[in-house]
mmCIF file as gemmi writes it, N, C-alpha and C atoms, coordinates in Angstrom:
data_model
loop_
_atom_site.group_PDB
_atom_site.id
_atom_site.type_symbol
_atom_site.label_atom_id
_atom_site.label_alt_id
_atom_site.label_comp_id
_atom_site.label_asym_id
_atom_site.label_entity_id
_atom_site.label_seq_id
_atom_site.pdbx_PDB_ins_code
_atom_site.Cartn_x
_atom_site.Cartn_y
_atom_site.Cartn_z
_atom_site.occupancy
_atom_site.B_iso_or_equiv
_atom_site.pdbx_formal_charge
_atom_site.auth_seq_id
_atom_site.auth_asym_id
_atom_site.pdbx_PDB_model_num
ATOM 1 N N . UNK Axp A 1 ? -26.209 4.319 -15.069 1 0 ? 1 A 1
ATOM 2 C CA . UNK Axp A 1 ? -26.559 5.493 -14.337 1 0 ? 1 A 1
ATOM 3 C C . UNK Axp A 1 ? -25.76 5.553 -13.038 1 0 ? 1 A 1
ATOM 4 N N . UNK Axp A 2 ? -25.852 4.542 -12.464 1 0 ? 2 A 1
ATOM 5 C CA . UNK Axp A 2 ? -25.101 4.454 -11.005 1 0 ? 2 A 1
ATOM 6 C C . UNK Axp A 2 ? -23.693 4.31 -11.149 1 0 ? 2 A 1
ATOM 7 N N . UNK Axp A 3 ? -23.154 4.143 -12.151 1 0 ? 3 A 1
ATOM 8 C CA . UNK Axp A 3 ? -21.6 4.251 -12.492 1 0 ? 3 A 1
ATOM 9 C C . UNK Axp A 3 ? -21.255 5.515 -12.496 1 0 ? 3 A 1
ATOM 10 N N . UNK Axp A 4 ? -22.323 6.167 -13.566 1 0 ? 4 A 1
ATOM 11 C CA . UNK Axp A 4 ? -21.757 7.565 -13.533 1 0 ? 4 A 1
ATOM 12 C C . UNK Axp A 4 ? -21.564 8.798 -12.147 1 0 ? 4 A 1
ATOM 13 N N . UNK Axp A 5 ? -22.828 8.507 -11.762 1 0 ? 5 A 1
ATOM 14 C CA . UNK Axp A 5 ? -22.986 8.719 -10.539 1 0 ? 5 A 1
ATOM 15 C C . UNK Axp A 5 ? -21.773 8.749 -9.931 1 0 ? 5 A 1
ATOM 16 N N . UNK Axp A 6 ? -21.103 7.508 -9.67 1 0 ? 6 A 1
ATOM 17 C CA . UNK Axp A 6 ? -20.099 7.111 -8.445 1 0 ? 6 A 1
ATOM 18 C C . UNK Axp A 6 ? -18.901 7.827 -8.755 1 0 ? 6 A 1
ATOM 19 N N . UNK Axp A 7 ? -18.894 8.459 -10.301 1 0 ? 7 A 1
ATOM 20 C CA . UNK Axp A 7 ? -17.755 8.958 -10.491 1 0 ? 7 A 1
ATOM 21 C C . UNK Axp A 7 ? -18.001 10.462 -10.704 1 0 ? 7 A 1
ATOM 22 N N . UNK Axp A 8 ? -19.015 10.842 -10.057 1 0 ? 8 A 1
ATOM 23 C CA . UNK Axp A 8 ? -19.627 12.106 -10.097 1 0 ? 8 A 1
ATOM 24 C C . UNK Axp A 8 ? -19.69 12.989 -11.363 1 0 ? 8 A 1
ATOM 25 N N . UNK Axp A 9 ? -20.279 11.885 -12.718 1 0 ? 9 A 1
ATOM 26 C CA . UNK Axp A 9 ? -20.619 12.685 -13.926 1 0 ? 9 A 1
ATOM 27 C C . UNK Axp A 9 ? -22.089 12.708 -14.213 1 0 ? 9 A 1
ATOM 28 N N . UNK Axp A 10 ? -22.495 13.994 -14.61 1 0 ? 10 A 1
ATOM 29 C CA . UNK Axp A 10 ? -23.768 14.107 -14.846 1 0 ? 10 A 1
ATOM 30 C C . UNK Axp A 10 ? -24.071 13.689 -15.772 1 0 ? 10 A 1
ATOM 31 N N . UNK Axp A 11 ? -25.359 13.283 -16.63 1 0 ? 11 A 1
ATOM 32 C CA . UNK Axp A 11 ? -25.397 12.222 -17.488 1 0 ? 11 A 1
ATOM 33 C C . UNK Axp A 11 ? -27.253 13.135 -18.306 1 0 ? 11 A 1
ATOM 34 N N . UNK Axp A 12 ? -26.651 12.803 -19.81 1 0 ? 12 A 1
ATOM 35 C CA . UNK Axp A 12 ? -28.358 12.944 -20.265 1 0 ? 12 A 1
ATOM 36 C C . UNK Axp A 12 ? -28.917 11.625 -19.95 1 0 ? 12 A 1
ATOM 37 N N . UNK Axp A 13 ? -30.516 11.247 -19.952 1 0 ? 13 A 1
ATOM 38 C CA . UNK Axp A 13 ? -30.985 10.201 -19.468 1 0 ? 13 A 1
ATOM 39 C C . UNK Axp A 13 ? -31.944 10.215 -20.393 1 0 ? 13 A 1
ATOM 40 N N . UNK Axp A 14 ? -32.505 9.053 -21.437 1 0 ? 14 A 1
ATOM 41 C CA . UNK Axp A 14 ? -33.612 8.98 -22.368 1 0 ? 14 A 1
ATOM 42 C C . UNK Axp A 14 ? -34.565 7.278 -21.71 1 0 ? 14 A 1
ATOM 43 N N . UNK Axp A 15 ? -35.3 7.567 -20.518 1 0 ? 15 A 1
ATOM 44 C CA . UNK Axp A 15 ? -35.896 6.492 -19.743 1 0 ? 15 A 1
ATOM 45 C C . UNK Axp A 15 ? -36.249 5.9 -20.88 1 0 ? 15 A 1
ATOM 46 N N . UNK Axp A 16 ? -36.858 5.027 -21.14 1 0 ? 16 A 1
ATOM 47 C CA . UNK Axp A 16 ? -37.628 3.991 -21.766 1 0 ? 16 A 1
ATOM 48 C C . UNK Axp A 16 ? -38.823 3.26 -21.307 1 0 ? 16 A 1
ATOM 49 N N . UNK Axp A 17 ? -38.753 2.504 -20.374 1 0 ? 17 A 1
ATOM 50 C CA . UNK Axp A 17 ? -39.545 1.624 -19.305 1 0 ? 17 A 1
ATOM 51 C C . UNK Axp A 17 ? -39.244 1.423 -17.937 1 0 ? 17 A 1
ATOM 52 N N . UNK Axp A 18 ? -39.895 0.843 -17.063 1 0 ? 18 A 1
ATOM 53 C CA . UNK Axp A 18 ? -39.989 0.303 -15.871 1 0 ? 18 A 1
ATOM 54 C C . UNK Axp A 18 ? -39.092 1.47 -14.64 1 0 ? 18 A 1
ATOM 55 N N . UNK Axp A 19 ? -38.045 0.952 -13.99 1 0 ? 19 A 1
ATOM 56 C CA . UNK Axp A 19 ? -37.324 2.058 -13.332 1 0 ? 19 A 1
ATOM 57 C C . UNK Axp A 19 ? -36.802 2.872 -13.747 1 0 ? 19 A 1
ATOM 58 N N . UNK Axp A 20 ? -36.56 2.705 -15.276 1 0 ? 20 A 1
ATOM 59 C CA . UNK Axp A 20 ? -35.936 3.616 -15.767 1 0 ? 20 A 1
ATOM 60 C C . UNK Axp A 20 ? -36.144 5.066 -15.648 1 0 ? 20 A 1
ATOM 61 N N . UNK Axp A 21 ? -37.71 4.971 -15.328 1 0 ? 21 A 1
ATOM 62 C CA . UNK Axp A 21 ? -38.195 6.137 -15.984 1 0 ? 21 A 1
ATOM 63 C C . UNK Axp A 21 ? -38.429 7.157 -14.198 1 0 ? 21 A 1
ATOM 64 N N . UNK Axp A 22 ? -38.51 6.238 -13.338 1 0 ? 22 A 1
ATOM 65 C CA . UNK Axp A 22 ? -38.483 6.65 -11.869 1 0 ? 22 A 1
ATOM 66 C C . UNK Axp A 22 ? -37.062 7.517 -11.619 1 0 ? 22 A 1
ATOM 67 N N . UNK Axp A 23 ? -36.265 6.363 -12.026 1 0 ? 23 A 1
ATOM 68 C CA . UNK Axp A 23 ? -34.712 7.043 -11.536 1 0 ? 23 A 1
ATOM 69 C C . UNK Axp A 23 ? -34.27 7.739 -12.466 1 0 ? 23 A 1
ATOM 70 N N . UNK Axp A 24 ? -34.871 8.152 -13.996 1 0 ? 24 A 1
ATOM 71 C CA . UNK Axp A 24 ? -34.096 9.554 -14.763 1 0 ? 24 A 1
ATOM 72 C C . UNK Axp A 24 ? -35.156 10.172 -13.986 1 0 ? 24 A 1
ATOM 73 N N . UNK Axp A 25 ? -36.536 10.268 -13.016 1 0 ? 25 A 1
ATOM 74 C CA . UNK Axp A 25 ? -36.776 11.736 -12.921 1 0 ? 25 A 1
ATOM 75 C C . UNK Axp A 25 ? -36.037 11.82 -11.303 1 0 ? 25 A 1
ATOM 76 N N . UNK Axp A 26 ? -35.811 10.697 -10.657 1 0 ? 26 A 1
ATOM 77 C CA . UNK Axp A 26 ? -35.061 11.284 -9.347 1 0 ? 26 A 1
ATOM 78 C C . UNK Axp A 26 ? -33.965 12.043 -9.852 1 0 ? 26 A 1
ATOM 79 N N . UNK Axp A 27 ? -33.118 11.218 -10.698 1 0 ? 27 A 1
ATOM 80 C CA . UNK Axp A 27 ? -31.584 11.817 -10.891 1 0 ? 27 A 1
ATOM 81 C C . UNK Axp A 27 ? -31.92 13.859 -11.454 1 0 ? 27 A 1
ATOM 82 N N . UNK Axp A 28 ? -33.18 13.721 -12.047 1 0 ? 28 A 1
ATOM 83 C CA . UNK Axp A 28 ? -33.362 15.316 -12.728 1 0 ? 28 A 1
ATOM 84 C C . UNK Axp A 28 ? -33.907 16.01 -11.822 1 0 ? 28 A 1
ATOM 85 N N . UNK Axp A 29 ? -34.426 15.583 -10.492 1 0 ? 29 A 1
ATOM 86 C CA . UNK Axp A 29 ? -34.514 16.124 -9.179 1 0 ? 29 A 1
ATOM 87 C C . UNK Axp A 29 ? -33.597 16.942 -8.72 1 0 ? 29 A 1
ATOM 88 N N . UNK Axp A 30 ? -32.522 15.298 -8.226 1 0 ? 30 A 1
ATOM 89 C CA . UNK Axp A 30 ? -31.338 15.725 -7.772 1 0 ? 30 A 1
ATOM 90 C C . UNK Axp A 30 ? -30.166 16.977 -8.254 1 0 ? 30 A 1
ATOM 91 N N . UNK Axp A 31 ? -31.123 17.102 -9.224 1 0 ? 31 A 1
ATOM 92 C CA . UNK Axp A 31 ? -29.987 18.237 -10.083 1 0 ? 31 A 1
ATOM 93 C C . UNK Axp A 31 ? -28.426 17.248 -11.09 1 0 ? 31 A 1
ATOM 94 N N . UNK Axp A 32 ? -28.666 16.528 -11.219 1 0 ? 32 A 1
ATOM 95 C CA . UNK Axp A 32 ? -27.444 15.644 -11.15 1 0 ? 32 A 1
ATOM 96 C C . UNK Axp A 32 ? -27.692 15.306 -13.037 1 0 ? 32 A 1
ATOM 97 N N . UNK Axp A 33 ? -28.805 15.318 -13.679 1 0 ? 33 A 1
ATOM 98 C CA . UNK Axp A 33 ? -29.119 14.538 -14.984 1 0 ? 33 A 1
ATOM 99 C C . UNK Axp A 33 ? -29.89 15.091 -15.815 1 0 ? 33 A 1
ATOM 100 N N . UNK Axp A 34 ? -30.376 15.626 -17.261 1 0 ? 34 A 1
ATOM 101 C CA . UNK Axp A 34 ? -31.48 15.945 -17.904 1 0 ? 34 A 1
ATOM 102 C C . UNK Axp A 34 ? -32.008 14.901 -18.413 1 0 ? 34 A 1
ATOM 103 N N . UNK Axp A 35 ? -33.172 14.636 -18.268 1 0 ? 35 A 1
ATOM 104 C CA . UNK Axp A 35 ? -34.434 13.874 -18.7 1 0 ? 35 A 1
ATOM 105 C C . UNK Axp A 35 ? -34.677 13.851 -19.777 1 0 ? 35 A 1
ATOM 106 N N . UNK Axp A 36 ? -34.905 13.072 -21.238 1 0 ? 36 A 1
ATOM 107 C CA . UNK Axp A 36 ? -35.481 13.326 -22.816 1 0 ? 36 A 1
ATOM 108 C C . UNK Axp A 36 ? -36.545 12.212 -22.72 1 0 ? 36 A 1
ATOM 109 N N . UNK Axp A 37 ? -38.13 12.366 -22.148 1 0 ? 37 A 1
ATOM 110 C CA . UNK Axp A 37 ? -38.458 11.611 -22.068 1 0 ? 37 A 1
ATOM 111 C C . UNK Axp A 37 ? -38.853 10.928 -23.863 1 0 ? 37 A 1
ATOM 112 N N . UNK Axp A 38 ? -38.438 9.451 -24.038 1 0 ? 38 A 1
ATOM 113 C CA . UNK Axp A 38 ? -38.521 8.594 -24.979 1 0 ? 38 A 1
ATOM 114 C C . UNK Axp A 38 ? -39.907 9.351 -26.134 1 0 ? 38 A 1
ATOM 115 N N . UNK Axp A 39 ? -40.872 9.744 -25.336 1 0 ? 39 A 1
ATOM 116 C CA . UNK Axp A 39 ? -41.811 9.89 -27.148 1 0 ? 39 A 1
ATOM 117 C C . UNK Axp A 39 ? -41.664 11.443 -27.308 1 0 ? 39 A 1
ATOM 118 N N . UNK Axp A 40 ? -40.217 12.219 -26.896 1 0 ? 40 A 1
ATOM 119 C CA . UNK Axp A 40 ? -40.297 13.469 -26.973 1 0 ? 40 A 1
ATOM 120 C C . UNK Axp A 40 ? -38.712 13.259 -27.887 1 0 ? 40 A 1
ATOM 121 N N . UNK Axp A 41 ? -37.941 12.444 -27.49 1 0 ? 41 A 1
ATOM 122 C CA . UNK Axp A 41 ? -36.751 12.326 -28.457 1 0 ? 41 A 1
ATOM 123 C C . UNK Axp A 41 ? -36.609 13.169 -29.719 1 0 ? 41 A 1
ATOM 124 N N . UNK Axp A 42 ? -35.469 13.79 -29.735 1 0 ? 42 A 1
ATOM 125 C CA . UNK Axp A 42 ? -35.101 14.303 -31.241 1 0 ? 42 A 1
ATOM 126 C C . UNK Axp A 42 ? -33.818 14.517 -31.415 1 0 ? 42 A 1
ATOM 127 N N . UNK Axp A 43 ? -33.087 15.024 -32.737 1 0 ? 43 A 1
ATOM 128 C CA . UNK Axp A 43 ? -31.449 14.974 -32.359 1 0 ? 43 A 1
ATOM 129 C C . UNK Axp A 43 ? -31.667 16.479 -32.025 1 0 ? 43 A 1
ATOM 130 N N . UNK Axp A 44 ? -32.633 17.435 -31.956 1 0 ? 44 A 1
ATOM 131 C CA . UNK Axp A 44 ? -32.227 18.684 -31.48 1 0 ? 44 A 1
ATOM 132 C C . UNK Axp A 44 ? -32.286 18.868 -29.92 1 0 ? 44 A 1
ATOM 133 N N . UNK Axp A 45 ? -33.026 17.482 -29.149 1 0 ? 45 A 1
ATOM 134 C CA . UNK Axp A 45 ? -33.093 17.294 -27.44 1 0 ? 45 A 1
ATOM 135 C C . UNK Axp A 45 ? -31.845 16.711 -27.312 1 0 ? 45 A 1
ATOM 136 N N . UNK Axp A 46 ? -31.24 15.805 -27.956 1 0 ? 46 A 1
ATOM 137 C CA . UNK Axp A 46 ? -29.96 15.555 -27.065 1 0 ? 46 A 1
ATOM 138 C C . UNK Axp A 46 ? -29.395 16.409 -27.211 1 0 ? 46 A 1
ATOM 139 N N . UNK Axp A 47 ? -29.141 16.585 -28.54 1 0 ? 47 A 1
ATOM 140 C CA . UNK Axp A 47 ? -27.826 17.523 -28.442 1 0 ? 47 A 1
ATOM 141 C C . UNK Axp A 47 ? -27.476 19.06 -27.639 1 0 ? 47 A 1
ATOM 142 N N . UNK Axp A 48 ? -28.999 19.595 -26.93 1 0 ? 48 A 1
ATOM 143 C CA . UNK Axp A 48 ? -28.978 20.518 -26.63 1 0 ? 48 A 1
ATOM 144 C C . UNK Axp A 48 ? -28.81 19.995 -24.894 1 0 ? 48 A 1
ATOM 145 N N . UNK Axp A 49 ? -29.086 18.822 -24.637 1 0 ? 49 A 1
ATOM 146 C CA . UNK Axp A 49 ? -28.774 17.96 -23.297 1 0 ? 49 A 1
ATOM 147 C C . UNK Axp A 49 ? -27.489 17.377 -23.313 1 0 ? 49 A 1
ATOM 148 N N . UNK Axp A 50 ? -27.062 17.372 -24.252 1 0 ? 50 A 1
ATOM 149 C CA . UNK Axp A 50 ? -25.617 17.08 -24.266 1 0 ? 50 A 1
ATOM 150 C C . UNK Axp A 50 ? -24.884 18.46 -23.873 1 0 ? 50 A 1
ATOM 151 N N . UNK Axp A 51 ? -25.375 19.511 -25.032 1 0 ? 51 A 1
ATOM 152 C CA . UNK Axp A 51 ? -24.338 20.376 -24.79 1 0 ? 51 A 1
ATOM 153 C C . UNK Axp A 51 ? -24.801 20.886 -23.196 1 0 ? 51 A 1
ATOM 154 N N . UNK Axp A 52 ? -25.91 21.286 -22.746 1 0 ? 52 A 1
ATOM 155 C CA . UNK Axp A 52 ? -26.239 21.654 -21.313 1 0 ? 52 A 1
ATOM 156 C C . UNK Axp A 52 ? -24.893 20.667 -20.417 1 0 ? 52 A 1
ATOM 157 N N . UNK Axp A 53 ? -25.24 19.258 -20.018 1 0 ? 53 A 1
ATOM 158 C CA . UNK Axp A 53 ? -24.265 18.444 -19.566 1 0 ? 53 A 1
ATOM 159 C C . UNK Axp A 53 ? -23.303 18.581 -19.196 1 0 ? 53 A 1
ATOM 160 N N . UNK Axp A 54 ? -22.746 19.3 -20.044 1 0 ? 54 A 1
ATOM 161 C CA . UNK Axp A 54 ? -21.232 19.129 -20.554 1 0 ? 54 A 1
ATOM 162 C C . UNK Axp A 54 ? -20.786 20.509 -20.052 1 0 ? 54 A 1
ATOM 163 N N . UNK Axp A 55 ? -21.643 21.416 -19.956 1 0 ? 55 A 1
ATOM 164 C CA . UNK Axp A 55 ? -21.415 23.068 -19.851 1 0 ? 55 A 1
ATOM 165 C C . UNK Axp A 55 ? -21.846 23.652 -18.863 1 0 ? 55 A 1
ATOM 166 N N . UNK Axp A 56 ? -22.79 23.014 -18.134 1 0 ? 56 A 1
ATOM 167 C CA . UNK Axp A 56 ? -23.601 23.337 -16.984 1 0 ? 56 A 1
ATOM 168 C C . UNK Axp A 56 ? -22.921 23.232 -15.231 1 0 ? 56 A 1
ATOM 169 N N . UNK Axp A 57 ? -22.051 24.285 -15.368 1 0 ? 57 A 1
ATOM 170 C CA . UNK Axp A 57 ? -21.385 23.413 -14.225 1 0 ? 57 A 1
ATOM 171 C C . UNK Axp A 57 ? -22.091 23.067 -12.779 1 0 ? 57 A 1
ATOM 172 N N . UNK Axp A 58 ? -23.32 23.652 -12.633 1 0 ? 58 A 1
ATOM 173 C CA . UNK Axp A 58 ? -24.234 23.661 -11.653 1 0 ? 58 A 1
ATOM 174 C C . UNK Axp A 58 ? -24.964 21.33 -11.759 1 0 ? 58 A 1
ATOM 175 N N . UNK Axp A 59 ? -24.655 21.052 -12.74 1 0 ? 59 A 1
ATOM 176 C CA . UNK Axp A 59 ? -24.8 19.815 -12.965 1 0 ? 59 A 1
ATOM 177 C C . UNK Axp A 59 ? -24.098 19.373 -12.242 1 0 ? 59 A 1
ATOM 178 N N . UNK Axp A 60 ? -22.462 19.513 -12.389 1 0 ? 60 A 1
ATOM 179 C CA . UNK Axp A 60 ? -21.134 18.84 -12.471 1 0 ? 60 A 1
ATOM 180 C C . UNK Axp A 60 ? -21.248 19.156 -10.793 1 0 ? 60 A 1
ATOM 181 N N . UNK Axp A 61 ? -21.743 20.05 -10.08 1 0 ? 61 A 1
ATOM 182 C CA . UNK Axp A 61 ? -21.064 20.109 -8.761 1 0 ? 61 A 1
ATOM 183 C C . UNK Axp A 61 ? -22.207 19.675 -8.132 1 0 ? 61 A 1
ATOM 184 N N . UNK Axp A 62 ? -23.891 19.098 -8.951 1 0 ? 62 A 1
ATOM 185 C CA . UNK Axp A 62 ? -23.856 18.327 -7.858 1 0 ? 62 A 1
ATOM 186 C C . UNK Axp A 62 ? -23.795 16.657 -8.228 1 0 ? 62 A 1
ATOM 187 N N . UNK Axp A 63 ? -23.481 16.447 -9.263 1 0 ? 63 A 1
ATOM 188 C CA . UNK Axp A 63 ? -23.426 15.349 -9.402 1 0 ? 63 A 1
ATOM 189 C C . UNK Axp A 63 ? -22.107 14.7 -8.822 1 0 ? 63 A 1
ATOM 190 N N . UNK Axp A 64 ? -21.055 15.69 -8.387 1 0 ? 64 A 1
ATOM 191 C CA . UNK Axp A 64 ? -20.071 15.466 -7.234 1 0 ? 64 A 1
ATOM 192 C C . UNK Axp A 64 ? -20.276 15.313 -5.53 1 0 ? 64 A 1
ATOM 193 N N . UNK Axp A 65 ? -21.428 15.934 -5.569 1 0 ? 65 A 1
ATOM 194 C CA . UNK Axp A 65 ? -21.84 15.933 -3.819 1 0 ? 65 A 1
ATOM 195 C C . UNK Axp A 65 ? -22.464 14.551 -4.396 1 0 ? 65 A 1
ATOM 196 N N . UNK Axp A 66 ? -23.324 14.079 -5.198 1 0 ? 66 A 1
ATOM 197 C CA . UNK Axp A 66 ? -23.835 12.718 -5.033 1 0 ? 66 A 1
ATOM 198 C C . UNK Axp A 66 ? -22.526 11.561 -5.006 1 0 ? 66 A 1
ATOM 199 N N . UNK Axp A 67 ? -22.049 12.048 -5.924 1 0 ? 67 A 1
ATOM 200 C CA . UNK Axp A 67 ? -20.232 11.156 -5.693 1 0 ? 67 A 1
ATOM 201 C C . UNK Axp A 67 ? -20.104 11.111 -4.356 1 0 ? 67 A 1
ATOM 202 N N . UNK Axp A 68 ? -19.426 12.111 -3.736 1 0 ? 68 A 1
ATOM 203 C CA . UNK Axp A 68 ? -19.415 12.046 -2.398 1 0 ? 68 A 1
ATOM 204 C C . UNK Axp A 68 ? -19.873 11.523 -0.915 1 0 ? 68 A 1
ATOM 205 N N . UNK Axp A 69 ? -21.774 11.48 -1.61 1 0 ? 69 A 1
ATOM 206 C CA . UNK Axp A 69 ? -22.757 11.216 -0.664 1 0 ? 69 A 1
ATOM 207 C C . UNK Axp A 69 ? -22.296 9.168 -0.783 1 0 ? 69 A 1
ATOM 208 N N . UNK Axp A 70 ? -22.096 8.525 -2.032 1 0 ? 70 A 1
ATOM 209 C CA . UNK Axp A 70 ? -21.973 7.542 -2.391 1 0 ? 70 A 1
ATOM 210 C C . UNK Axp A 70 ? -20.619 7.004 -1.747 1 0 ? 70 A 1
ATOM 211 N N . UNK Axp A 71 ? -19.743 7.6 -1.83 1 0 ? 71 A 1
ATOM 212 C CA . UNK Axp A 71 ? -18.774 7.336 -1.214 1 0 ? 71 A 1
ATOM 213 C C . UNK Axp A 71 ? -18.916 7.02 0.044 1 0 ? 71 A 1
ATOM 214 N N . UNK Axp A 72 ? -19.338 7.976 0.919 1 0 ? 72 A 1
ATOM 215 C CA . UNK Axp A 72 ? -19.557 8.185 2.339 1 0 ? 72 A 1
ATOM 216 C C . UNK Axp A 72 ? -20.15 6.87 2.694 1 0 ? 72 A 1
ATOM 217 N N . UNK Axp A 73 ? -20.89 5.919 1.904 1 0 ? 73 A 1
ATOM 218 C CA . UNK Axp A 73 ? -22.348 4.852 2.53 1 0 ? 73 A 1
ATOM 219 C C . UNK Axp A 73 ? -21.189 3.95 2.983 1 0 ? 73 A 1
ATOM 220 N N . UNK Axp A 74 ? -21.702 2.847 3.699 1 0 ? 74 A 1
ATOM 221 C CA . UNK Axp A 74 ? -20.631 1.898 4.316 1 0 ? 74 A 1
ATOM 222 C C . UNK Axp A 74 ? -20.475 0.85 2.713 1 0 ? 74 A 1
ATOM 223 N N . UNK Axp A 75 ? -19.605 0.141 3.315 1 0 ? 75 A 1
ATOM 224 C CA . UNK Axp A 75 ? -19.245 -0.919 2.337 1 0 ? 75 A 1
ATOM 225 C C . UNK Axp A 75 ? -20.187 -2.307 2.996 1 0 ? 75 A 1
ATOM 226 N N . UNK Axp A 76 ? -20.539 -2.585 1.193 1 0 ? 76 A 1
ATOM 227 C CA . UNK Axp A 76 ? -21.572 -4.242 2.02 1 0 ? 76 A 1
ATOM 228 C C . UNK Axp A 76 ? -20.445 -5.195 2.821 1 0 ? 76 A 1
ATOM 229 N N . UNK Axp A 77 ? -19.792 -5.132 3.466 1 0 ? 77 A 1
ATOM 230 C CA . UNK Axp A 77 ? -18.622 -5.729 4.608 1 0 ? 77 A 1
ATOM 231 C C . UNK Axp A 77 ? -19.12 -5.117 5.855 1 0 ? 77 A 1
ATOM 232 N N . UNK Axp A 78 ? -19.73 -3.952 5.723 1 0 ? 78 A 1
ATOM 233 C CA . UNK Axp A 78 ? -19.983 -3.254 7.061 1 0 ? 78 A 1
ATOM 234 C C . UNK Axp A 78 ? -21.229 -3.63 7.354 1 0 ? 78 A 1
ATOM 235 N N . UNK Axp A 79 ? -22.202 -3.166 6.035 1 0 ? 79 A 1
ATOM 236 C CA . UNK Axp A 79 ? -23.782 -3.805 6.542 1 0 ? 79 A 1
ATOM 237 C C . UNK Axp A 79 ? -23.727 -4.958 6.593 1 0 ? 79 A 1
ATOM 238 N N . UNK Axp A 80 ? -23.111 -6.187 6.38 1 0 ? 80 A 1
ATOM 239 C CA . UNK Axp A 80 ? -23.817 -7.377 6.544 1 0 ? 80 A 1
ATOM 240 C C . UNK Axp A 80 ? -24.065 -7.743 8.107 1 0 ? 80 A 1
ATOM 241 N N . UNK Axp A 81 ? -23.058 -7.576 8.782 1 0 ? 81 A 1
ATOM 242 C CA . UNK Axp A 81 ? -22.905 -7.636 9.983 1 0 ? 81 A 1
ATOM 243 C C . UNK Axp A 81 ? -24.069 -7.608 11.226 1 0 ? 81 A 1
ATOM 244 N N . UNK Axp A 82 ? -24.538 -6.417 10.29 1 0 ? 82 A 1
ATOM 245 C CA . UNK Axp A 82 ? -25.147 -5.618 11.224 1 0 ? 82 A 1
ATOM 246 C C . UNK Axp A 82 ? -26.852 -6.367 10.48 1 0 ? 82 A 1
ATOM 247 N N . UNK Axp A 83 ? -27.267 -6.191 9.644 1 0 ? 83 A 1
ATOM 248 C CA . UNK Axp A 83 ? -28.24 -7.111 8.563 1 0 ? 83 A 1
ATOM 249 C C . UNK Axp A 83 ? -28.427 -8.624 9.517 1 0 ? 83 A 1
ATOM 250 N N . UNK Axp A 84 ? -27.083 -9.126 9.577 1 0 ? 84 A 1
ATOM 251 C CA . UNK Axp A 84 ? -27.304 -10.396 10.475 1 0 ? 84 A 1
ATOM 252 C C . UNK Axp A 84 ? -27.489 -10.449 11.364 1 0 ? 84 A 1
ATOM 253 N N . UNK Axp A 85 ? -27.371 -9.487 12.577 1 0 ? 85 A 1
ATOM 254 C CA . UNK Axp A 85 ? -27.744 -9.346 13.602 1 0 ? 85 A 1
ATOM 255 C C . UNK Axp A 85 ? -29.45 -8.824 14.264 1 0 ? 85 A 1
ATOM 256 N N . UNK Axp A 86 ? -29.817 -7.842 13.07 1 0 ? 86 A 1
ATOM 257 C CA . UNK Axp A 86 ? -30.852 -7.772 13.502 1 0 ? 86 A 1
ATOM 258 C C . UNK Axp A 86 ? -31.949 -8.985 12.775 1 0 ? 86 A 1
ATOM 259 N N . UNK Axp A 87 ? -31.497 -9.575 11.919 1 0 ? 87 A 1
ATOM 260 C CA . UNK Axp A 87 ? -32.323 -10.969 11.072 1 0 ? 87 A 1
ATOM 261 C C . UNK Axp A 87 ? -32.498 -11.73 12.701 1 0 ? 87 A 1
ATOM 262 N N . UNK Axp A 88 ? -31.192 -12.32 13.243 1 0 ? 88 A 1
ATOM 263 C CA . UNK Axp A 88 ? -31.174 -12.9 14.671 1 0 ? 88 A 1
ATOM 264 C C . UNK Axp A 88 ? -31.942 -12.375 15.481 1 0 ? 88 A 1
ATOM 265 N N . UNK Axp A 89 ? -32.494 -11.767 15.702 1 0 ? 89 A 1
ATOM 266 C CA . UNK Axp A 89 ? -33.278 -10.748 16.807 1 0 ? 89 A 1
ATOM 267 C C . UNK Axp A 89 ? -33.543 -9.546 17.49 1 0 ? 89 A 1
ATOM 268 N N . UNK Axp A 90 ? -31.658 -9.199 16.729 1 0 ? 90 A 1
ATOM 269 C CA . UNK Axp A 90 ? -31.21 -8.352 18.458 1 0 ? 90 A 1
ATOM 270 C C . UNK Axp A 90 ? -31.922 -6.46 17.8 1 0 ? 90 A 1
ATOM 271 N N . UNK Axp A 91 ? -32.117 -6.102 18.881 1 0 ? 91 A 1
ATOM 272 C CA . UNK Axp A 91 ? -33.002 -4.617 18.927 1 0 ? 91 A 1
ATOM 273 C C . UNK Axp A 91 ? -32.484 -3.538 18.371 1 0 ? 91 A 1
ATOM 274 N N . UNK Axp A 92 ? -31.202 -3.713 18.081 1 0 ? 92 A 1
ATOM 275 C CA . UNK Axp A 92 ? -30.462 -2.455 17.686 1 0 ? 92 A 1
ATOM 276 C C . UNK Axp A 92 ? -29.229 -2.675 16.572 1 0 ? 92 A 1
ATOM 277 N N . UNK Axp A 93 ? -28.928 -2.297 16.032 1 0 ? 93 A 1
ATOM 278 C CA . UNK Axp A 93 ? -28.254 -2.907 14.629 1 0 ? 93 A 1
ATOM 279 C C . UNK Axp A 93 ? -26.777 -2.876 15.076 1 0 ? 93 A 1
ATOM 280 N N . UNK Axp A 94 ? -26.355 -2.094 16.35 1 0 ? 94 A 1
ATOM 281 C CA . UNK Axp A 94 ? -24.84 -2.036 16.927 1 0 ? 94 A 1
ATOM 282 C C . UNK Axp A 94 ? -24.61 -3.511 18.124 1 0 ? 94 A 1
């Protein structure tokens, strides 16, 4: 999921268990993913989540601002720094 994400493709999502099922309904929030939840499955839900996916360009542009938003975060080189500093004590993460 977070791969696709990073490369800003929208994705069908068929949760199963545990987070799965949290982060296909954030991602179908975000506008970014369609949801088939597992005891609703059929080949006439994907394929009609496939073809949506694939055709929907309201998907595709925002599953590019989430690209984007992902891009933008620091690199773990930047947070650690700052992670270690406030672990040490100090009041402000700069």
């Amino acid at each position: 999921m977070l791969a696709a994400l990073r490369h800003g493709l929208p994705q069908v999502i068929i949760p199963y268990d545990g987070d799965n099922v949290r982060n296909a309904r954030l991602c179908e929030a975000a506008g970014v993913a369609i949801q088939i939840p597992l005891k609703e499955i059929s080949t006439e839900l994907v394929r009609a989540g496939a073809d949506r996916m694939l055709h929907d360009p309201a998907l595709t542009a925002s599953a590019r601002v989430l690209r984007d938003q992902i891009r933008d975060m620091p690199s773990p080189a930047a947070v650690v720094p700052i992670l270690e500093r406030l672990a040490a004590g100090a009041r402000s993460p700069r």
